[in-house]
Backbone as JSON Lines, residues from 0, in Angstrom:
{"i":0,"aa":"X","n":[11.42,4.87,17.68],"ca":[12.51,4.15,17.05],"c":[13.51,5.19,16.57]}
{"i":1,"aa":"X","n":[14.7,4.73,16.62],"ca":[15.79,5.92,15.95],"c":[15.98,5.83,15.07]}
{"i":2,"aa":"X","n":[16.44,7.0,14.3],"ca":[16.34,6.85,12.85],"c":[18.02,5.72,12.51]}
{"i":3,"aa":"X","n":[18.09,5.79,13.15],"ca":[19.72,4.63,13.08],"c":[19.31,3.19,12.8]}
{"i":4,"aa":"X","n":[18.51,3.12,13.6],"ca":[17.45,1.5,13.78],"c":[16.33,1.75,12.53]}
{"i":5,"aa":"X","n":[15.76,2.79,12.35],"ca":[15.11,2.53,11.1],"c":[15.6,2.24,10.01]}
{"i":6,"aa":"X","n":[16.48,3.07,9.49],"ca":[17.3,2.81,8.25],"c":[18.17,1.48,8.09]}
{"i":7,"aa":"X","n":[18.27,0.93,9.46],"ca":[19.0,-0.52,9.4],"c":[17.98,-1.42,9.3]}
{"i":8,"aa":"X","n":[16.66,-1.46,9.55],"ca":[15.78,-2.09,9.02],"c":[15.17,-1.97,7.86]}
{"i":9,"aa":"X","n":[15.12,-0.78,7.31],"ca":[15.0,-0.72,5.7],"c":[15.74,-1.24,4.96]}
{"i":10,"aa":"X","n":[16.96,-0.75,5.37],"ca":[18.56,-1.88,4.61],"c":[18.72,-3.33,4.29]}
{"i":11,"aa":"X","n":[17.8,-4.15,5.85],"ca":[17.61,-4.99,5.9],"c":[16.37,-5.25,4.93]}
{"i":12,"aa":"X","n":[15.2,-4.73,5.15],"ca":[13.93,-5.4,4.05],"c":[14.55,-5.07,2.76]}
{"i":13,"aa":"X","n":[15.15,-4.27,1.91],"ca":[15.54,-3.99,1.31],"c":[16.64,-4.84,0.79]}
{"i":14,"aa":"X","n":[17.13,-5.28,1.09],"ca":[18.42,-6.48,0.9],"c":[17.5,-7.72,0.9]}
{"i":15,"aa":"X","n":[16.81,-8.28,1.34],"ca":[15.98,-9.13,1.49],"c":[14.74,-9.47,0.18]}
{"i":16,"aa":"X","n":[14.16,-7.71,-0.89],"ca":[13.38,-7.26,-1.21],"c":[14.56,-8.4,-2.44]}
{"i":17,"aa":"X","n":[15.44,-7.12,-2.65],"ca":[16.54,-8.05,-3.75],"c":[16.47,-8.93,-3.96]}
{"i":18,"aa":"X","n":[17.4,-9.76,-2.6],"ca":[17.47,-11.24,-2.82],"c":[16.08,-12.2,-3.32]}
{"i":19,"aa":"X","n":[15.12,-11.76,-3.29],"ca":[13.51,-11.82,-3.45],"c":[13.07,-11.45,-5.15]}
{"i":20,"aa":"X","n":[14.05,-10.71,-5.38],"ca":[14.07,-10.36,-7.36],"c":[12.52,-9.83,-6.62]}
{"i":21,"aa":"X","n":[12.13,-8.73,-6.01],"ca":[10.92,-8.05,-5.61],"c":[11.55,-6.91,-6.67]}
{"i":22,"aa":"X","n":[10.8,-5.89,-7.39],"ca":[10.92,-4.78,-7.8],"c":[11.11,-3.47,-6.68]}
{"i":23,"aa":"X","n":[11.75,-2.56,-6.95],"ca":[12.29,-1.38,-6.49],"c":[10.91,-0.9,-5.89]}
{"i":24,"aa":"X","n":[9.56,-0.74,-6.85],"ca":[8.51,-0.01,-6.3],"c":[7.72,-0.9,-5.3]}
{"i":25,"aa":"X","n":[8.07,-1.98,-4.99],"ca":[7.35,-2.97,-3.75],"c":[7.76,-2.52,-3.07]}
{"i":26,"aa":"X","n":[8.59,-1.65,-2.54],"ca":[8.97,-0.89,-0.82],"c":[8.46,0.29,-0.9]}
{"i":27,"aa":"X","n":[7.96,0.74,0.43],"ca":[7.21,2.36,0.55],"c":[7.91,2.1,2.31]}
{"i":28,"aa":"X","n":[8.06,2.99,2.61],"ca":[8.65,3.31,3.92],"c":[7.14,3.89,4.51]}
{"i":29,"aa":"X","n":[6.6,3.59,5.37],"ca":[5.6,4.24,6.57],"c":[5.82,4.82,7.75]}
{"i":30,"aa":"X","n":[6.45,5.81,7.97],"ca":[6.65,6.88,9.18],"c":[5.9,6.99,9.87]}
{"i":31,"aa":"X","n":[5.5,6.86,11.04],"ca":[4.44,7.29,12.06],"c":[5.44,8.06,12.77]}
{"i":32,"aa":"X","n":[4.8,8.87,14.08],"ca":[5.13,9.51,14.98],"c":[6.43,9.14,15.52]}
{"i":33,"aa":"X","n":[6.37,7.63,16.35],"ca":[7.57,7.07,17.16],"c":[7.84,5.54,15.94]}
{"i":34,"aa":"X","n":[7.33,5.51,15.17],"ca":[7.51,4.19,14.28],"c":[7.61,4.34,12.5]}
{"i":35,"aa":"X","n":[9.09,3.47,12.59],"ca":[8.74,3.67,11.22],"c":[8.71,1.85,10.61]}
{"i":36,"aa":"X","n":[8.19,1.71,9.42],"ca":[7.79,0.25,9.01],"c":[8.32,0.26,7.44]}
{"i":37,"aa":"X","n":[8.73,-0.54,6.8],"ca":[8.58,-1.05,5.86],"c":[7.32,-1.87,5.41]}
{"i":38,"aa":"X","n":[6.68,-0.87,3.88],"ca":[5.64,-1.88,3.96],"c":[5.49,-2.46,2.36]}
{"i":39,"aa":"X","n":[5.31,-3.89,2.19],"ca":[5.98,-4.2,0.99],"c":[4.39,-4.33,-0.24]}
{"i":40,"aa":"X","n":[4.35,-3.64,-0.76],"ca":[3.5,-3.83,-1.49],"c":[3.8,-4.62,-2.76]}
{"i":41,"aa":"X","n":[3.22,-5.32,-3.22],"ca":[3.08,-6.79,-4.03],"c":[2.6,-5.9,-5.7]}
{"i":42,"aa":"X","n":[1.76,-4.87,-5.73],"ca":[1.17,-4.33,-6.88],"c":[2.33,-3.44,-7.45]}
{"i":43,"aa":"X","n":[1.51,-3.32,-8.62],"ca":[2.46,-2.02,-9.75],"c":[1.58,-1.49,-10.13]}
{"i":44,"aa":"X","n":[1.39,-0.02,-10.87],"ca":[0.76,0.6,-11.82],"c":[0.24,-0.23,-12.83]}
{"i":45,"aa":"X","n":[-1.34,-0.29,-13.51],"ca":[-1.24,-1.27,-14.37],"c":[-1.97,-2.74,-13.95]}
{"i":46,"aa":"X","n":[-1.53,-3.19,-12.56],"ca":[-1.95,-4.52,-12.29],"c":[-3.82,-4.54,-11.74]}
{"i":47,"aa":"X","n":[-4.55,-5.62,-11.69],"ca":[-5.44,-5.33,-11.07],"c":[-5.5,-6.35,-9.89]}
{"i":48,"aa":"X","n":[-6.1,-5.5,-8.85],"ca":[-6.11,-6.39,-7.42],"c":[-7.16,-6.61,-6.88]}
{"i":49,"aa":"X","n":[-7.51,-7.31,-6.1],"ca":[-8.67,-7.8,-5.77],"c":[-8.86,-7.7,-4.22]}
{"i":50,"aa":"X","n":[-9.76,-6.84,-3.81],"ca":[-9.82,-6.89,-2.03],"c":[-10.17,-7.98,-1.84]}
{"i":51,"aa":"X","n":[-9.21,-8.07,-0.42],"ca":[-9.06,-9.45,0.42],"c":[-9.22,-9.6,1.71]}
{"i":52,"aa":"X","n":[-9.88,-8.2,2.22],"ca":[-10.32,-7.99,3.71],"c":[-11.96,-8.35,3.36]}
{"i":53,"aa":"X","n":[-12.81,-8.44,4.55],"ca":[-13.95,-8.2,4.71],"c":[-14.48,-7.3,3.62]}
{"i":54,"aa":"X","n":[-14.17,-6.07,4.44],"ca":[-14.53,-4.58,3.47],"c":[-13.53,-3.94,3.31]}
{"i":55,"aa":"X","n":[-13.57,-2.75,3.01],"ca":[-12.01,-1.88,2.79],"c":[-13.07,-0.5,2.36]}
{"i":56,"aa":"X","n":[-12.33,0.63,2.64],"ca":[-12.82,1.5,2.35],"c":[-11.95,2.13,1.2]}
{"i":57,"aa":"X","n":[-12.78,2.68,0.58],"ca":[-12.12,3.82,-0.8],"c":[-12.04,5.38,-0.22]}
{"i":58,"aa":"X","n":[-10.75,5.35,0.22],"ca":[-10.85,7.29,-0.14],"c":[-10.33,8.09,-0.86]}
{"i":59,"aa":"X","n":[-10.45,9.22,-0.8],"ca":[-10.09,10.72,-1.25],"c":[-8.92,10.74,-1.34]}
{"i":60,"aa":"X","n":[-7.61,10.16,-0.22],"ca":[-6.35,10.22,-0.41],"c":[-5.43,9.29,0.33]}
{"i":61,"aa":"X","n":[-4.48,9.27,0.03],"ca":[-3.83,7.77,0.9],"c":[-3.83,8.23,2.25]}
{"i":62,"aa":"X","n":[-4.6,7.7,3.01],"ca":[-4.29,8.09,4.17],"c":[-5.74,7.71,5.26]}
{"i":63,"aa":"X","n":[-5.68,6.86,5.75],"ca":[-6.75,6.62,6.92],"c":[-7.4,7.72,7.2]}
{"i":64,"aa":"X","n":[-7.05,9.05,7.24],"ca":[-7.75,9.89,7.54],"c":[-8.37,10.74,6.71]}
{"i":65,"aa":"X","n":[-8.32,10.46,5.8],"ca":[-8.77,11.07,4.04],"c":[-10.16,10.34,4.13]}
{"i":66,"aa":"X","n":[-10.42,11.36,3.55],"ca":[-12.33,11.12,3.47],"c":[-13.14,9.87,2.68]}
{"i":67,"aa":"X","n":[-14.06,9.28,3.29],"ca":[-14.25,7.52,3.03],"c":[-14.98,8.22,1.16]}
{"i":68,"aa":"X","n":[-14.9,7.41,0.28],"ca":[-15.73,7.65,-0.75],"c":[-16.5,6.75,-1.1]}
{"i":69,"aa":"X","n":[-16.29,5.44,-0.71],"ca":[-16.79,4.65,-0.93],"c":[-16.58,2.71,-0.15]}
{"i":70,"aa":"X","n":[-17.43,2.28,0.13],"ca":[-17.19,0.65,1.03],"c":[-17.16,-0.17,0.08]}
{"i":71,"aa":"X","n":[-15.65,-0.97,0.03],"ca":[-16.25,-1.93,-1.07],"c":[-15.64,-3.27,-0.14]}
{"i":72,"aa":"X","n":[-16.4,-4.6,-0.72],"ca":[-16.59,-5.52,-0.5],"c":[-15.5,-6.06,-0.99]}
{"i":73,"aa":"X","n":[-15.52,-7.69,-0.22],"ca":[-14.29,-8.98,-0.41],"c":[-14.75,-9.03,-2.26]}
{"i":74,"aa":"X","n":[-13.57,-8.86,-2.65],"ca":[-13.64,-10.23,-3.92],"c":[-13.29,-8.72,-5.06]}
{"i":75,"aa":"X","n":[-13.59,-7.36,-4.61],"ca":[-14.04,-6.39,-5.51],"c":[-12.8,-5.82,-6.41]}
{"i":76,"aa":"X","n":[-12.76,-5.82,-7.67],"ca":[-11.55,-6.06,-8.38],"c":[-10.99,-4.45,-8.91]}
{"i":77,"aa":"X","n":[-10.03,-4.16,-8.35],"ca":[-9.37,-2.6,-8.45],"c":[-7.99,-2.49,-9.51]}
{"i":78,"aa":"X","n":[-8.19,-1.5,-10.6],"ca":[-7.07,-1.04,-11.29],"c":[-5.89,-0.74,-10.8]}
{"i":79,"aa":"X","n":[-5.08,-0.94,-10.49],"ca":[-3.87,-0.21,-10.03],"c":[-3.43,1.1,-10.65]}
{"i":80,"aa":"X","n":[-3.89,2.27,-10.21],"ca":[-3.0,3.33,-11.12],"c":[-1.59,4.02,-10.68]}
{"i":81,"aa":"X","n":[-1.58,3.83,-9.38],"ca":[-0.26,4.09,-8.72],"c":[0.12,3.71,-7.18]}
{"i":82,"aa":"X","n":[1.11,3.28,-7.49],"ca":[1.93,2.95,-5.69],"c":[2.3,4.04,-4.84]}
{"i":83,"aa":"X","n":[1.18,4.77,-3.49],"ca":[1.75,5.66,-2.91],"c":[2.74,5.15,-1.79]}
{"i":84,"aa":"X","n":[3.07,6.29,-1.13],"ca":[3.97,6.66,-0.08],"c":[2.83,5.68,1.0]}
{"i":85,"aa":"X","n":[3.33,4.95,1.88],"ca":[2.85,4.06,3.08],"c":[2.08,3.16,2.6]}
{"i":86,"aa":"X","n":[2.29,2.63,1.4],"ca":[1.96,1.04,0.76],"c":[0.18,1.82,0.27]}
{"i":87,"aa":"X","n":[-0.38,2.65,0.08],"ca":[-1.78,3.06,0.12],"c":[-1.57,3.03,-2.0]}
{"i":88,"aa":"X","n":[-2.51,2.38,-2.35],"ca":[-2.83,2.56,-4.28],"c":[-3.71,3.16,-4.38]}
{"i":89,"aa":"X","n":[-3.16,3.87,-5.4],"ca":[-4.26,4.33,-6.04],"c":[-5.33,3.67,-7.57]}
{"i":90,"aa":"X","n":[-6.22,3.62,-6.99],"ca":[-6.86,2.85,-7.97],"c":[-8.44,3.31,-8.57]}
{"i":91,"aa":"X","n":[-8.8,2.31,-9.46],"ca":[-10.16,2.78,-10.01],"c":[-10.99,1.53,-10.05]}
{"i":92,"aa":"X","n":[-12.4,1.64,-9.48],"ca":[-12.63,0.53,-9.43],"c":[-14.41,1.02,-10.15]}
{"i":93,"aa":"X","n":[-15.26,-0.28,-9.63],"ca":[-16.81,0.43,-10.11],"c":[-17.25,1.09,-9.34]}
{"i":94,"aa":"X","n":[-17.09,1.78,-7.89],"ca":[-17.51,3.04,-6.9],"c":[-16.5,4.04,-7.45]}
{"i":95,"aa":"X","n":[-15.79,3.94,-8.15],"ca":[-14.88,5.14,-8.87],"c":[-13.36,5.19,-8.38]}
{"i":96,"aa":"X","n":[-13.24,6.3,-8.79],"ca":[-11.48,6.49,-7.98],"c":[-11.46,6.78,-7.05]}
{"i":97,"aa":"X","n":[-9.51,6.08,-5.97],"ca":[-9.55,6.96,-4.86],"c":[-8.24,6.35,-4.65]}
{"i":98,"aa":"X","n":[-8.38,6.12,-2.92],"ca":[-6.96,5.26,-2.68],"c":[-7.5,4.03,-1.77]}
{"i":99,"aa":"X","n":[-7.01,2.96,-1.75],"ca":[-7.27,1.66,-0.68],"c":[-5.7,1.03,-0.24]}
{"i":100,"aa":"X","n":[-5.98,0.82,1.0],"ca":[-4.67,0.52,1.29],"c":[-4.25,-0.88,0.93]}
{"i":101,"aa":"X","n":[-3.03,-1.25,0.71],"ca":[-2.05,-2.37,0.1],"c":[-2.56,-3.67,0.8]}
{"i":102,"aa":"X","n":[-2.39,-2.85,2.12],"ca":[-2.5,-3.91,2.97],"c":[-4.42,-4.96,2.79]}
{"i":103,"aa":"X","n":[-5.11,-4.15,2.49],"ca":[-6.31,-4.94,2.05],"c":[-6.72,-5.66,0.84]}
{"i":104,"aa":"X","n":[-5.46,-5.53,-0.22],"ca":[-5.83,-6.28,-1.79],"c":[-4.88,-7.22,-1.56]}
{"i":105,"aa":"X","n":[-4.98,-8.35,-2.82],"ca":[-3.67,-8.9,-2.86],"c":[-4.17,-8.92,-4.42]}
């Protein structure tokens, strides 16, 4: 994707985020290689969320490839301590701290 077309789609979720009265920290931009995404995360610092996948894994750092620390289960209720870069929180839960991605709590 070009960065011309990305930024006009951020502009766009972003204008959209507004009109939505969404807060400033619900957008994280996700860069991949040839793709970039808007990804809107729903949490804040502070809130607690509840996994909503199957399982979800806890790691070491935002990032799929960051080391697993822990499997937690549907229903399992996580602190919010911060909104990273590619929608990934950081949180604290009862397997301890780490990061789980956005996309698996609500």
């Amino acid at each position: 994707m070009s960065s011309a077309r990305a930024l006009a789609s951020l502009a766009a979720v972003a204008a959209l985020a507004v009109s939505l009265s969404l807060p400033a920290h619900a957008l994280t931009l996700d860069r991949g290689a040839d793709t970039a995404a808007v990804v809107l995360v729903a949490a804040k610092a502070g809130d607690t969320v509840t996994v909503s996948a199957k399982t979800a894994n806890l790691r070491s750092g935002p990032s799929a490839k960051s080391k697993k620390v822990a499997g937690l289960a549907k229903g399992t209720k996580l602190q919010v301590v911060e909104v990273t870069k590619g929608g990934w929180l950081k949180v604290k839960g009862p397997q301890g701290d780490g990061y789980v991605s956005g996309k698996l709590v609500k």
